[in-house]
PAFI-750667 format. One line per 4 residues: for each residue z negated, y, x negated of C-alpha. Coordinates in steps of 0.05 Angstrom, whole numbers, always signed. Each point is the difference from the previous one (the first is absolute). Layout:
BEGIN
Z Y X; ...
This chain:
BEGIN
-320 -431 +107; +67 +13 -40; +33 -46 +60; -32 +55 +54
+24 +62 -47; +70 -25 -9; +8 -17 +75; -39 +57 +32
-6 +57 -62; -49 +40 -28; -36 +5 -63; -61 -28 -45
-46 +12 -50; +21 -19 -80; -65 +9 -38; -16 -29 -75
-44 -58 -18; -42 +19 -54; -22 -61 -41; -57 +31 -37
-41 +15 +56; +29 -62 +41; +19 +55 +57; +50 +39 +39
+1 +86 -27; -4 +45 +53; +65 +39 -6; +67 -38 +26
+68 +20 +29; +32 -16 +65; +59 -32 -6; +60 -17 +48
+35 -67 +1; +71 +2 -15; +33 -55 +9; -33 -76 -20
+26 -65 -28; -35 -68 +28; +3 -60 -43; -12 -75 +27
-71 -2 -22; -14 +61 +39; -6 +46 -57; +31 +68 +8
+30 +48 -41; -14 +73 +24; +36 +68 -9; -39 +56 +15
-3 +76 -4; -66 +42 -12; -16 +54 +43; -61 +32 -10
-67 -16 -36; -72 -9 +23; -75 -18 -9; -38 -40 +31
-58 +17 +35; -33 -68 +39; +28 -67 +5; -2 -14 +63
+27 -71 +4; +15 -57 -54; +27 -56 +40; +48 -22 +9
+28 +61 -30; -40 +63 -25; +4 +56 +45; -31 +75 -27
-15 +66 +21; +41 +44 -52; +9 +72 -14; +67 +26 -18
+7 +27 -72; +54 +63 -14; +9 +48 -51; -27 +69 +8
+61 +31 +45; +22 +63 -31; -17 +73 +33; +30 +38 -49
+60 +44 +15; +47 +50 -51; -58 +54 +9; -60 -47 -20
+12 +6 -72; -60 -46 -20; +15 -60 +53; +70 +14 -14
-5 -12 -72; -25 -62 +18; +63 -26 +51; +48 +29 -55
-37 -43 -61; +11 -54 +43; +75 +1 +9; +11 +17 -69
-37 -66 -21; +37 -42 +53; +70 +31 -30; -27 -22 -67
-26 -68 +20; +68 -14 +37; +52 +22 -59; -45 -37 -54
-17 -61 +37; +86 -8 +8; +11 +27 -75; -50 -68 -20
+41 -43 +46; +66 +15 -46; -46 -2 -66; -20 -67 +25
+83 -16 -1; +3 +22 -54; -48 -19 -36; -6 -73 +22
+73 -8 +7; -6 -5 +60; +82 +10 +27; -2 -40 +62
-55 +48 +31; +59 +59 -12; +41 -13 +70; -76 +12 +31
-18 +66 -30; +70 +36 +8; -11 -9 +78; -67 +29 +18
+16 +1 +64; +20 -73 +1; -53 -56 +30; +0 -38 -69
-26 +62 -32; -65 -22 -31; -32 +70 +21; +41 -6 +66
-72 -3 +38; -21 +61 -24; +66 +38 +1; -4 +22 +86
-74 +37 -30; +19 +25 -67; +11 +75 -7; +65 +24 +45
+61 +28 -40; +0 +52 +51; -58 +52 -1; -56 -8 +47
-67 +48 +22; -53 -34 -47; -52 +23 +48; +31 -43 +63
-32 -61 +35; +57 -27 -19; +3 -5 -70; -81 -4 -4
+18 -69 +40; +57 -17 -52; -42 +14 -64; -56 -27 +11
+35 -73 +20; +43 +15 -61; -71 +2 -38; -12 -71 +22
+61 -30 -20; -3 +24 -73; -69 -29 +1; +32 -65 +21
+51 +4 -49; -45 +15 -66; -46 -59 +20; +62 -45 -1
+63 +33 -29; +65 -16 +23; +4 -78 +5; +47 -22 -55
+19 +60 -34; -60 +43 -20; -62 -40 -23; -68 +45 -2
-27 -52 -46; +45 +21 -47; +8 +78 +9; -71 +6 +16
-18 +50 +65; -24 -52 +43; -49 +15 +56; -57 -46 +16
-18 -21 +60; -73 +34 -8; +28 +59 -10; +47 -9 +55
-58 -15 +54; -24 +62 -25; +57 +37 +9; +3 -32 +69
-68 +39 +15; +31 +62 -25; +23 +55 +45; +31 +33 -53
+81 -7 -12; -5 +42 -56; -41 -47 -46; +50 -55 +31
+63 +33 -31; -33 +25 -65; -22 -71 -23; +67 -32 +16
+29 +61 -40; -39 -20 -54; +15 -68 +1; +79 +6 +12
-2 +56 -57; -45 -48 -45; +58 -60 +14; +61 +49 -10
-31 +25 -69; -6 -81 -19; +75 -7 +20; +22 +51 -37
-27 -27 -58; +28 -64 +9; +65 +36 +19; +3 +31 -73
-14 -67 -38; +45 -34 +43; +57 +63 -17; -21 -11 -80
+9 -86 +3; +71 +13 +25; +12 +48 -45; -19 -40 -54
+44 -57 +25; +57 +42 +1; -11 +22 -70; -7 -68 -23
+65 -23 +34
């Protein structure tokens, strides 16, 4: 099947395996091969992109590959404008958390530098724009320097898969540098099938706010005792 994709395109269903009810969840996301790596022994090594999320409705076909009937899952689009004050509240609460989410998630990146002494990752972070950049994914969706109409297709479009990359990053941090094991913040993967079932971008952004902001304050702390060991050394010397 990956063989036909890579030759001919197109996309296919990624959905998870749940082991305590020994079945596939209903809610998945269509992803897009990239670009794949074939070994001797016929494995393969995939790199994807997701695009959009769905549920299943009937499964249609099991063998040799399943085949479903699925219904396309998106967020609530907005249809608020400047003179909708409540709706409007709503588009503007959103940006504000997505500014917030953005700055704190690259504050913990340099606490993790820091804090973990960590120098090597320093080259990285001074060039966000760079392809090394750890958040370098997320950077082409993050909130634009420039100011943009929060109530646009546009920037519904960019938020909301801004959303799902901060979910993606607080279930597994940032690959040797930040480890949610040990700044806490980590989202589950029942939570995140939930979220997956969620129309809502707003609870989305608020629970990775919460977790970033719950990892910064544990930084911070380890930031001061780390500030008072050195000082002591100094003293000593």
């Amino acid at each position: 099947m990956f063989k036909k994709l890579r030759d001919d395109g197109g996309s296919f269903g990624v959905v998870f395996w749940d082991e305590q009810v020994q079945s596939f969840c209903r809610v998945g996301c269509e992803a897009a091969l990239l670009a794949t790596t074939e070994f001797d022994d016929g494995r393969l090594i995939l790199e994807t992109t997701g695009l959009q999320r769905f549920k299943i409705l009937e499964l249609v076909q099991t063998d040799p590959i399943r085949i479903a009937v699925v219904e396309i899952l998106e967020d609530s689009q907005p249809k608020a404008s400047p003179t909708d004050l409540s709706a409007g509240s709503c588009v503007l609460q959103d940006q504000e958390l997505e500014l917030q989410c953005w700055r704190s998630l690259l504050e913990v990146a340099w606490l993790c530098v820091e804090v973990y002494s960590k120098s090597s990752w320093l080259p990285l972070l001074m060039n966000i724009n760079g392809k090394q950049h750890p958040l370098s994914r997320m950077k082409p969706v993050a909130p634009p320097e420039e100011p943009e109409d929060p109530f646009s297709m546009d920037a519904w479009h960019r938020r909301e898969q801004l959303s799902w990359h901060l979910v993606s990053t607080m279930r597994k941090g940032i690959p040797g540098l930040w480890d949610l094991d040990l700044t806490g913040g980590k989202i589950e993967d029942s939570r995140v099938l939930e979220l997956m079932q969620s129309r809502n971008s707003t609870e989305r952004l608020t629970l990775c706010l919460d977790g970033i902001a719950g990892a910064k304050s544990h930084l911070k702390q380890h930031q001061r005792l780390k500030d008072m060991m050195d000082n002591r050394t100094l003293a000593d010397d």
